[in-house]
C-alpha positions as CSV (number, residue, x, y, z in Angstrom):
1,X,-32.2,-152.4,-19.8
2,X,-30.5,-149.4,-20.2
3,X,-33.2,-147.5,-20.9
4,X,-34.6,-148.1,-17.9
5,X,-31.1,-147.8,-16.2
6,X,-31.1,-144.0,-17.8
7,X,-34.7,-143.3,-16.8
8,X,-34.1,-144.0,-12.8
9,X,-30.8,-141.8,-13.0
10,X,-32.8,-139.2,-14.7
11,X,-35.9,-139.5,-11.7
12,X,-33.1,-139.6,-9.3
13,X,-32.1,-136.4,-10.4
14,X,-35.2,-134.7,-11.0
15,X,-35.7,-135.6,-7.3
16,X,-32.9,-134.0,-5.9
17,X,-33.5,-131.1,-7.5
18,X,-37.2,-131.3,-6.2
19,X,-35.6,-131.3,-2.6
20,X,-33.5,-128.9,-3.5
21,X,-36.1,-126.2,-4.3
22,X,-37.4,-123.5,-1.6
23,X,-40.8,-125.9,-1.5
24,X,-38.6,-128.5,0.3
25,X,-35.4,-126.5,1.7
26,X,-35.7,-124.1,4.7
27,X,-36.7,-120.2,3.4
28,X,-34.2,-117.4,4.8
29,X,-37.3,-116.2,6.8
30,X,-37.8,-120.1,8.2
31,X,-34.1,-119.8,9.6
32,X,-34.2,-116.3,10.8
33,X,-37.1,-117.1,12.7
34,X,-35.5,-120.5,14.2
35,X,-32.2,-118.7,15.4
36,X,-34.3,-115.9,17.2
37,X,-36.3,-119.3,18.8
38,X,-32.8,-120.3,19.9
39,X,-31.4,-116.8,20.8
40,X,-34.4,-116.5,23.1
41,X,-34.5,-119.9,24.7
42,X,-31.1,-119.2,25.8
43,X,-32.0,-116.3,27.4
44,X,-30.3,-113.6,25.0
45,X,-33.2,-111.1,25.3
46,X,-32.3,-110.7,29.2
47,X,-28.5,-110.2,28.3
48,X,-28.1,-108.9,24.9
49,X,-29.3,-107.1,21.8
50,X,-28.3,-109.3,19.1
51,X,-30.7,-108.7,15.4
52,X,-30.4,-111.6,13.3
53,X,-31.0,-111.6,9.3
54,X,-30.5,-114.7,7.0
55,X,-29.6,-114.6,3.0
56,X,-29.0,-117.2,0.9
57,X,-29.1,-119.6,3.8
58,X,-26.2,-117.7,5.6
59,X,-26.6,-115.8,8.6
60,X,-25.8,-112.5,10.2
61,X,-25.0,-111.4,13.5
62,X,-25.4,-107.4,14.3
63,X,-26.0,-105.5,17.8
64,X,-24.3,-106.0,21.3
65,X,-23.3,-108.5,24.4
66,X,-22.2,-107.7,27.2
67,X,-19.6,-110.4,27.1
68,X,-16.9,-112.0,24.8
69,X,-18.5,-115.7,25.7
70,X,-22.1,-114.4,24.8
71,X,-21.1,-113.6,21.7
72,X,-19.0,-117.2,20.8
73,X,-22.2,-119.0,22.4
74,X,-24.8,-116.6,19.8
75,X,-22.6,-117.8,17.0
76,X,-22.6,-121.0,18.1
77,X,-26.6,-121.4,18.5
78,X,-26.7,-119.4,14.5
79,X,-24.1,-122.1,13.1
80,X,-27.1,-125.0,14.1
81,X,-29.4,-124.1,11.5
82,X,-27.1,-122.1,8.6
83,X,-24.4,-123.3,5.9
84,X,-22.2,-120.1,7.4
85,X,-22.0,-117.0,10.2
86,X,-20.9,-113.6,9.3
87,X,-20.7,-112.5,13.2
88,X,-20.9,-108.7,13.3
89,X,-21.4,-108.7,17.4
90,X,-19.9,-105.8,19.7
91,X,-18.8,-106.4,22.9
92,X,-19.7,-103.4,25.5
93,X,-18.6,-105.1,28.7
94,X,-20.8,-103.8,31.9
95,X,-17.7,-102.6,33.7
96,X,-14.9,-102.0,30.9
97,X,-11.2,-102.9,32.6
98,X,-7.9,-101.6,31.7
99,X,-5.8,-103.6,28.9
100,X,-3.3,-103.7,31.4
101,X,-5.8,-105.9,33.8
102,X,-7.5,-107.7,31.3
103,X,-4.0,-109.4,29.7
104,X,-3.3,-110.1,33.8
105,X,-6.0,-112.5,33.6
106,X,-5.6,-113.6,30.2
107,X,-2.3,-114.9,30.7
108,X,-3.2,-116.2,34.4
109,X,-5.7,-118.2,32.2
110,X,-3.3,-119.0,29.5
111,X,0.0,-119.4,31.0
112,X,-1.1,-121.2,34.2
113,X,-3.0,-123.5,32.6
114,X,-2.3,-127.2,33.7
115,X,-2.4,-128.4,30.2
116,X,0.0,-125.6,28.7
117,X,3.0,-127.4,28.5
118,X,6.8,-127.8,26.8
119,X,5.5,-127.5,23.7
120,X,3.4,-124.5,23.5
121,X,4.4,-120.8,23.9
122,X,1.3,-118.4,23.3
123,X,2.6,-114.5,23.3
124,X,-0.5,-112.5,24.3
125,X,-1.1,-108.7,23.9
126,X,-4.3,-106.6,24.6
127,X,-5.1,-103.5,23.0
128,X,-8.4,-101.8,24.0
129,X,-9.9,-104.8,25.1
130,X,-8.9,-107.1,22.3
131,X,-6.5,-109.9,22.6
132,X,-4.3,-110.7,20.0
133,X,-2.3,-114.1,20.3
134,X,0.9,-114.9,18.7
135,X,3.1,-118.6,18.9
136,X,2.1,-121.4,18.4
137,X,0.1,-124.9,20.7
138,X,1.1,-128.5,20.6
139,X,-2.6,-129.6,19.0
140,X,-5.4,-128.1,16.9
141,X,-7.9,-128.7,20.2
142,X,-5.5,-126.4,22.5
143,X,-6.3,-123.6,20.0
144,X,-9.5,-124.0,20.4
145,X,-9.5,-124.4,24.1
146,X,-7.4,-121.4,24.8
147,X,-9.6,-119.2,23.4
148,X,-12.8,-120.6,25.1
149,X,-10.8,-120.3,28.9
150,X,-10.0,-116.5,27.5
151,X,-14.2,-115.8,26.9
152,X,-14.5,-116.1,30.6
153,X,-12.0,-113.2,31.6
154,X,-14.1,-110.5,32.1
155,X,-14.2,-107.6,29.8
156,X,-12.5,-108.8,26.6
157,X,-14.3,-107.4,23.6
158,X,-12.7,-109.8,21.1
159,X,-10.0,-112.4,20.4
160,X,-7.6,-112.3,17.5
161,X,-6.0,-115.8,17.5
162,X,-3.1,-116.1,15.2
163,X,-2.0,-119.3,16.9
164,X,0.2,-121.5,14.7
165,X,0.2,-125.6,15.9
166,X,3.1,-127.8,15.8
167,X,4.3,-130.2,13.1
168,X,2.5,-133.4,13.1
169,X,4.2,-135.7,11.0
170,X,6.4,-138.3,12.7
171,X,9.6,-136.4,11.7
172,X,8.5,-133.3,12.8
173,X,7.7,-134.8,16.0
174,X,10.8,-136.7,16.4
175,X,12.9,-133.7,15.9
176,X,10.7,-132.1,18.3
177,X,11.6,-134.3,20.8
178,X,15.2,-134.8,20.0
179,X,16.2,-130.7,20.3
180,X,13.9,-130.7,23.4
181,X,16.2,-133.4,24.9
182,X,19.1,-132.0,23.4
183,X,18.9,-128.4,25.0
184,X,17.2,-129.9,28.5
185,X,20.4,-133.0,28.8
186,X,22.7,-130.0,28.7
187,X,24.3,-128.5,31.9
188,X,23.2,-125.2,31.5
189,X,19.4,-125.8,31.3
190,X,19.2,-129.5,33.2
191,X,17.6,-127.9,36.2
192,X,14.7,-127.4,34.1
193,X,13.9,-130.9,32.5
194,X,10.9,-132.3,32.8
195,X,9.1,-129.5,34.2
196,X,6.0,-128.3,32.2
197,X,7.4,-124.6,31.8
198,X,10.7,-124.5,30.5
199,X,12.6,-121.4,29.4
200,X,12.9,-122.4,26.1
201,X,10.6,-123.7,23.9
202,X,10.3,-125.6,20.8
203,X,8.3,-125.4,17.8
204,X,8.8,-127.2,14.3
205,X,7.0,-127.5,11.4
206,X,8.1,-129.3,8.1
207,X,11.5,-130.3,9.6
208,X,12.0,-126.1,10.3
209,X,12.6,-125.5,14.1
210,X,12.2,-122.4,15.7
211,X,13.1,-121.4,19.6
212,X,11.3,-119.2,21.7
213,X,11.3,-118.2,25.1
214,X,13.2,-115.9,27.6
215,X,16.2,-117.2,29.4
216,X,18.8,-115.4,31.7
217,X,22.0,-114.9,30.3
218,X,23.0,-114.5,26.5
219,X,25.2,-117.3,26.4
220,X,22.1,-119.4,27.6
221,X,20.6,-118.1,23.9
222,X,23.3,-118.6,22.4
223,X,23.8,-122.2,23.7
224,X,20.6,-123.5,22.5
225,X,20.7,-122.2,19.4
226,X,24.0,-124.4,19.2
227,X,22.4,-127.5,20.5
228,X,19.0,-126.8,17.8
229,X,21.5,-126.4,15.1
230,X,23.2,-129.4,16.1
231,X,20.7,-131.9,14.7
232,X,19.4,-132.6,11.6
233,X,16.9,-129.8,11.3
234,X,16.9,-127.7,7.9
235,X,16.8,-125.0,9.5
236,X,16.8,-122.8,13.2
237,X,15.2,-119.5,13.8
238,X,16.5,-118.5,17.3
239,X,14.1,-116.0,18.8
240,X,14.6,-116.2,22.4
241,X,15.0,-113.3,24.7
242,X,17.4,-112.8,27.4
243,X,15.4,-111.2,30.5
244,X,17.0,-108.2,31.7
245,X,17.1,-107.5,35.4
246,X,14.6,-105.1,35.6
247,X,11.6,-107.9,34.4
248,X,13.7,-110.2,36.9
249,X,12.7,-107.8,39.7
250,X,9.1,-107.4,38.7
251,X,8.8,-111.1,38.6
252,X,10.2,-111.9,41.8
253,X,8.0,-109.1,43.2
254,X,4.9,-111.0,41.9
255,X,5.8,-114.1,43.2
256,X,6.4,-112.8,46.9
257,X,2.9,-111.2,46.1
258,X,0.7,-114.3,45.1
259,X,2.8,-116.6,48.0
């Protein structure tokens, strides 16, 4: 009986190592060949030069696109048939835009965003046409999702996105929410509770809060620090910034510009 119990382990292996082989698994040329299928049925060859070679069953990405979603979406269509993407892709955008412009619209799509809420605060720079984020989002799928509505402004050539994402344990959450109310129940910031983009925001991980934000005055930093510290978190990094009037003018003139 055991015998026979050792000789179907030992056929079960020999089998798996049968499928295993390149007679049975997919060559490098096999999968080359099937993301260039892709690539073109997508209509890449109209849009972009992208040269694709496979090794060892992982794939890389060289040449151009003409846009920062064309290159997500080639990685994308690559990652069907491969175990990994190394994603070498330039973009050359058609008409190249000022960094100045291009974070504009990055943080218009960021920032404005109806499901960017209390608990997210994403600091966005652009240098020569890559974005760089900093902060952190409420959920994994917001990281995700702000860079996907970031491929559709125009001339980005790349997104570096060093988003961190909130504490999900149920005491991290609860102290969340308890500094949130704490700070927002108090006199000098009530005006703002309950609206979806508050002055300061709130960000904890393994029972460590940290504030961010930009408020008006320096005792209004100073005050929610006070109320952070004033629960049972192990600790408060206080990074909020107090606006000086100059940014207050710029933003007022903005907002008498899009009204």
């Amino acid at each position: 009986m055991q015998a026979g119990i050792g000789r179907s382990a030992a056929g079960l292996v020999c089998l798996a190592a049968l499928l295993a082989s390149p007679a049975f698994a997919a060559s490098d040329a096999d999968l080359q060949h099937r993301i260039e299928v892709r690539l073109a049925k997508a209509g890449f060859e109209q849009r972009a030069d992208i040269q694709v070679g496979v090794e060892s069953g992982v794939a890389r990405l060289t040449g151009i696109t003409l846009t920062y979603a064309d290159l997500r979406a080639a990685e994308r269509l690559a990652r069907k048939d491969v175990k990994s993407v190394v994603n070498l892709l330039r973009v050359v955008p058609e008409e190249p835009r000022s960094d100045k412009a291009i974070r504009a619209d990055a943080e218009r799509a960021v920032l404005r965003w109806e499901r960017y809420g209390p608990f997210d605060a994403v600091g966005i720079e652009v240098e020569e046409g890559v974005v760089q984020l900093s902060g952190w989002v409420e959920t994994p799928s917001k990281r995700d999702e702000i860079e996907e509505r970031l491929a559709r402004v125009d001339a980005i050539r790349d997104v570096h996105n060093d988003l961190r994402v909130q504490g999900f344990s149920q005491g991290d959450v609860s102290l969340r929410l308890e500094i949130h109310g704490k700070i927002y129940a108090d006199p000098l910031f009530v005006r703002w509770a309950g609206l979806p983009d508050p002055p300061v925001r709130v960000f904890v991980e393994r029972g460590r809060a940290t504030l961010a934000g930009t408020v008006g005055s320096d005792m209004e930093r100073i005050v929610a620090g006070m109320l952070a510290r004033g629960t049972l978190a192990f600790a408060v990094t206080n990074q909020v910034k107090v606006e000086d009037e100059d940014t207050r003018k710029e933003d007022r003139k903005k907002d008498t510009t899009e009204s």
